[in-house]
C-alpha positions in Angstrom: 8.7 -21.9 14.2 9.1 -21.1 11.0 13.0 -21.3 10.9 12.4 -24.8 12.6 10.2 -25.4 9.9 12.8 -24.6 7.1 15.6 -26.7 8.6 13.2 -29.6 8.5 12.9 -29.2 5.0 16.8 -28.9 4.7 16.8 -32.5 6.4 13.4 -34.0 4.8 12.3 -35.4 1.0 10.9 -32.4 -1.0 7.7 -34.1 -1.0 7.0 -34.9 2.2 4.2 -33.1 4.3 6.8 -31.0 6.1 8.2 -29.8 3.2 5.1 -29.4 1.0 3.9 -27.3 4.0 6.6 -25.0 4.4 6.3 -23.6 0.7 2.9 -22.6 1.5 3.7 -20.9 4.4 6.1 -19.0 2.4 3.8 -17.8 0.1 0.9 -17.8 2.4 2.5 -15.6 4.8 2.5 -13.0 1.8 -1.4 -13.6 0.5 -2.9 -15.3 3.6 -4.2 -18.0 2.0 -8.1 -19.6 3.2 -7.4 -23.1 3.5 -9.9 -23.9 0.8 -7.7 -22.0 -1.7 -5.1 -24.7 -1.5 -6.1 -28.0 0.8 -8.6 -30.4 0.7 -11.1 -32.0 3.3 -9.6 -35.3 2.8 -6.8 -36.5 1.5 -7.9 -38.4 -1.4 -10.8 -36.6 -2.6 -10.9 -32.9 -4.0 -13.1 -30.3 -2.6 -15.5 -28.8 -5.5 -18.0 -25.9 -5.1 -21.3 -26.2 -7.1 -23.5 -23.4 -8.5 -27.1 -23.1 -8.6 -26.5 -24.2 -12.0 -25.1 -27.6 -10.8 -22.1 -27.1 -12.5 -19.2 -27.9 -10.3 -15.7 -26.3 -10.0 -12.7 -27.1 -8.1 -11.8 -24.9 -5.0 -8.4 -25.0 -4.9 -5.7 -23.9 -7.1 -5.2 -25.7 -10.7 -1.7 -24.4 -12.4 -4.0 -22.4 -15.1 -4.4 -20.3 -11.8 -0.7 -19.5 -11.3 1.0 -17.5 -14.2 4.8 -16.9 -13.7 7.0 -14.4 -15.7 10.4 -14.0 -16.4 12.6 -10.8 -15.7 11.3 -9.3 -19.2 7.5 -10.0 -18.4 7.2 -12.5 -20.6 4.9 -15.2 -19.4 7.2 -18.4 -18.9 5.7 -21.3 -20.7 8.2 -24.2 -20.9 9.1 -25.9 -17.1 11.9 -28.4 -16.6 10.2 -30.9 -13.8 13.0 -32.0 -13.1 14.8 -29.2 -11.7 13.8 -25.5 -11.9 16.2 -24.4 -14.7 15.0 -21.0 -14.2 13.6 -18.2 -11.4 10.7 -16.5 -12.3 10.6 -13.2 -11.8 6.9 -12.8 -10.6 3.9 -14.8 -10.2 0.4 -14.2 -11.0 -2.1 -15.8 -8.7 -5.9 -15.9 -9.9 -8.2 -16.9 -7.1 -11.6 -18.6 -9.4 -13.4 -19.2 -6.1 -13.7 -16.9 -2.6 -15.2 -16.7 0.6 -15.9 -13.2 -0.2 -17.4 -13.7 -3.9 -14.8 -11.6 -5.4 -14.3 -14.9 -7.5 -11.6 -14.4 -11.0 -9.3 -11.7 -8.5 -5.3 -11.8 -9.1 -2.9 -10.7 -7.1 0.7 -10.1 -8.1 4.0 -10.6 -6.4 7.5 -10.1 -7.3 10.2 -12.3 -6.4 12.3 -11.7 -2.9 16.0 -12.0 -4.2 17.2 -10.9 -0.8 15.3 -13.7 0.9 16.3 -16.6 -1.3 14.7 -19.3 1.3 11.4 -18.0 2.0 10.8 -16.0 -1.8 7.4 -16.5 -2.2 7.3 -17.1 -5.8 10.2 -19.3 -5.6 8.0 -21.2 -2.9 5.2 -21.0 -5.2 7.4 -21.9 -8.6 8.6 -25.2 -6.1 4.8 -26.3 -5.4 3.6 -25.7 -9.5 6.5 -28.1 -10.5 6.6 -30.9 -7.4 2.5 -31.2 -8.4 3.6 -31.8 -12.2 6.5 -34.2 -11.3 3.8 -36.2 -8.8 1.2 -36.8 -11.7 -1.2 -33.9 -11.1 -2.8 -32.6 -14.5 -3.9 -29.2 -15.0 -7.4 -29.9 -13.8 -5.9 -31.3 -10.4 -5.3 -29.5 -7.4 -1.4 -28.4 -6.7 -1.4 -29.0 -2.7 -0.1 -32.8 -3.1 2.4 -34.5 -0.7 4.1 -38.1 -0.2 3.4 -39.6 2.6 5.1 -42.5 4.4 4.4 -45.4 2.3 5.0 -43.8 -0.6 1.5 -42.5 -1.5 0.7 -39.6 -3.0 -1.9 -37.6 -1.5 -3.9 -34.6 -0.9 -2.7 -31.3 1.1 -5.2 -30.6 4.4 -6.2 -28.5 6.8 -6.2 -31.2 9.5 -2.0 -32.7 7.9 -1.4 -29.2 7.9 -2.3 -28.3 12.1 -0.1 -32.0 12.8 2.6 -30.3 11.3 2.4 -26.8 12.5 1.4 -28.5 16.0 4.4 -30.5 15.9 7.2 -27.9 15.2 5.0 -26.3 18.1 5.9 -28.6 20.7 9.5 -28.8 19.5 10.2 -24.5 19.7 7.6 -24.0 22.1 7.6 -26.8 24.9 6.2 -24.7 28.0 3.3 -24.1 25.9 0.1 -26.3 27.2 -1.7 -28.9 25.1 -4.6 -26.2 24.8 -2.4 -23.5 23.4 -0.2 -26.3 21.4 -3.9 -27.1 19.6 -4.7 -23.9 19.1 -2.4 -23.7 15.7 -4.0 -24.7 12.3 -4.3 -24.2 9.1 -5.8 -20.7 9.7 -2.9 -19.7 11.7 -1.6 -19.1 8.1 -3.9 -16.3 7.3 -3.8 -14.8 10.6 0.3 -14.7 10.5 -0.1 -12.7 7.0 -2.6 -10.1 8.6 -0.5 -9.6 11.9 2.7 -9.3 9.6 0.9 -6.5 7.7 0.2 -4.7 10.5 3.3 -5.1 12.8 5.0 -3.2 9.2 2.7 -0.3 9.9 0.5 -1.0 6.6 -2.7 0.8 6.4 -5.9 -1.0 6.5 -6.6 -0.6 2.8 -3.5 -2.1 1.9 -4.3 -5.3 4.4 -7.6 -5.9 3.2 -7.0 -6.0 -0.5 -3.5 -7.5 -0.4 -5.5 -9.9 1.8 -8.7 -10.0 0.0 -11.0 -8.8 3.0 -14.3 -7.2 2.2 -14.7 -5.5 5.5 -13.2 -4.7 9.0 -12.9 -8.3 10.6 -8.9 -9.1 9.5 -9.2 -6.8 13.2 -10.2 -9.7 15.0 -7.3 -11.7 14.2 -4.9 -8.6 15.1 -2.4 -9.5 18.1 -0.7 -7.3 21.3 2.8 -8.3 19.5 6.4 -7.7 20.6 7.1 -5.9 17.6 4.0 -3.3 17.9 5.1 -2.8 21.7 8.9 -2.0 20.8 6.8 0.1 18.1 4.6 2.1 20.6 8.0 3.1 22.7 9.7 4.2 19.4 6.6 6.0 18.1 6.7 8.1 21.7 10.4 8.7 22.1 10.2 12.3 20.9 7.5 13.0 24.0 10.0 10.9 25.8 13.2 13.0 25.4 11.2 15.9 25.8 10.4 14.7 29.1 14.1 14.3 30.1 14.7 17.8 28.6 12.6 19.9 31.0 12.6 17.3 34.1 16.4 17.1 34.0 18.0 13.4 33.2 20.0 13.3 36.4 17.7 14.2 38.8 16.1 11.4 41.2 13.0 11.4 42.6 10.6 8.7 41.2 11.4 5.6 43.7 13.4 2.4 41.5 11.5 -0.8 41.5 11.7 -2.0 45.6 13.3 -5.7 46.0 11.2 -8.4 46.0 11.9 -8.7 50.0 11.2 -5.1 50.4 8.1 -4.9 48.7 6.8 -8.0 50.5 6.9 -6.3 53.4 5.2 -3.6 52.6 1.8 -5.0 52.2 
């Protein structure tokens, strides 16, 4: 899906919603990202969370959140809007507002020359300067898109599912309308934790390049193909050892029986 994903962009407008959502995967898929970090309810409106105090502060990410440096660790200050005349080295992401109440965290990542396409802080650098050449100030919310007439609006969690859902139906067409609907904006966050964890990283590392508090990223774990090639690897020492003493050649466990055969059995 997410290669689908990435040739849609090749084919699409750089703002569009396709587009627009693909560079969050790509750096979502590194920080797992709560939806409210980046999207909005609606698509016109912006999300704010108010304190006791009844002061009010905007959820999702303003650019005064996202500091990028260059390959001396300089923090890069001047941006060409109208195409990026440089590739920052790393990116500094300050999260004001959490679910957990670890509010004014950053987290720092370094940019994936190998991986041109899916370089997170190139994805990242690509969403800081679309939301400056759409009109966003530095107040505004980054997660802006153009949609079919021409409008600019407001990153969500329900335009983000359509698109996911879509590219669902196109690379996955035996899958039923239940399991089609099942993919949404949290499928994001979920994909970084399972990621994690298929690359063998230890649970400290998840939860605080993930920003969990406690033990629940486990919920969100999955019985992937990866971790099962993983499990056969981890045991192939026992395994040869087994051939070793029991001799490789020798026959005396049954094959699997025909179909036919086995039929006929019961």
């Amino acid at each position: 899906m997410f290669v689908e994903m990435a040739n849609l962009t090749c084919d699409s407008d750089s703002n569009s919603a396709i587009s627009v959502t693909f560079d969050w995967l790509a750096l979502g898929r590194i920080l797992g990202f709560r939806v409210a970090e980046y999207a909005q309810t609606t698509q016109s409106q912006v999300d704010a969370y108010e304190y006791a105090s009844g002061n009010k502060v905007i959820k999702a990410f303003i650019p005064s959140d996202w500091r990028f440096y260059d390959e001396k660790g300089r923090i890069i200050t001047i941006h060409s809007l109208e195409k990026a005349h440089i590739t920052p080295r790393k990116l500094k992401v300050t999260f004001r507002i959490q679910k957990n109440r670890e509010n004014g965290q950053s987290i720092t990542l370094a940019a994936d020359d190998k991986n041109h396409h899916i370089c997170p802080v190139r994805a990242a650098y690509r969403i800081y300067l679309r939301a400056k050449r759409l009109g966003q100030s530095d107040d505004q919310p980054m997660g802006v898109f153009v949609n079919h007439q021409g409008i600019v609006r407001y990153l969500t969690a329900n335009k983000i599912a359509e698109v996911l859902q879509s590219v669902a139906k196109t690379c996955h067409p035996d899958l039923t309308r239940d399991e089609i609907m099942r993919f949404s904006s949290h499928s994001i966050r979920v994909w970084a934790v399972v990621l994690l964890d298929e690359a063998g990283m230890n649970p400290d590392f998840i939860k605080s390049r993930l920003r969990w508090m406690g033990d629940s990223y486990r919920l969100y774990l999955r019985d992937t193909a990866i971790l099962q090639s993983k499990h056969i690897t981890a045991l192939e020492r026992s395994s040869n050892d087994f051939l070793a003493l029991f001799g490789e050649n020798r026959t005396v466990l049954p094959d699997i029986v025909p179909v036919d055969d086995a039929m006929g059995s019961y």
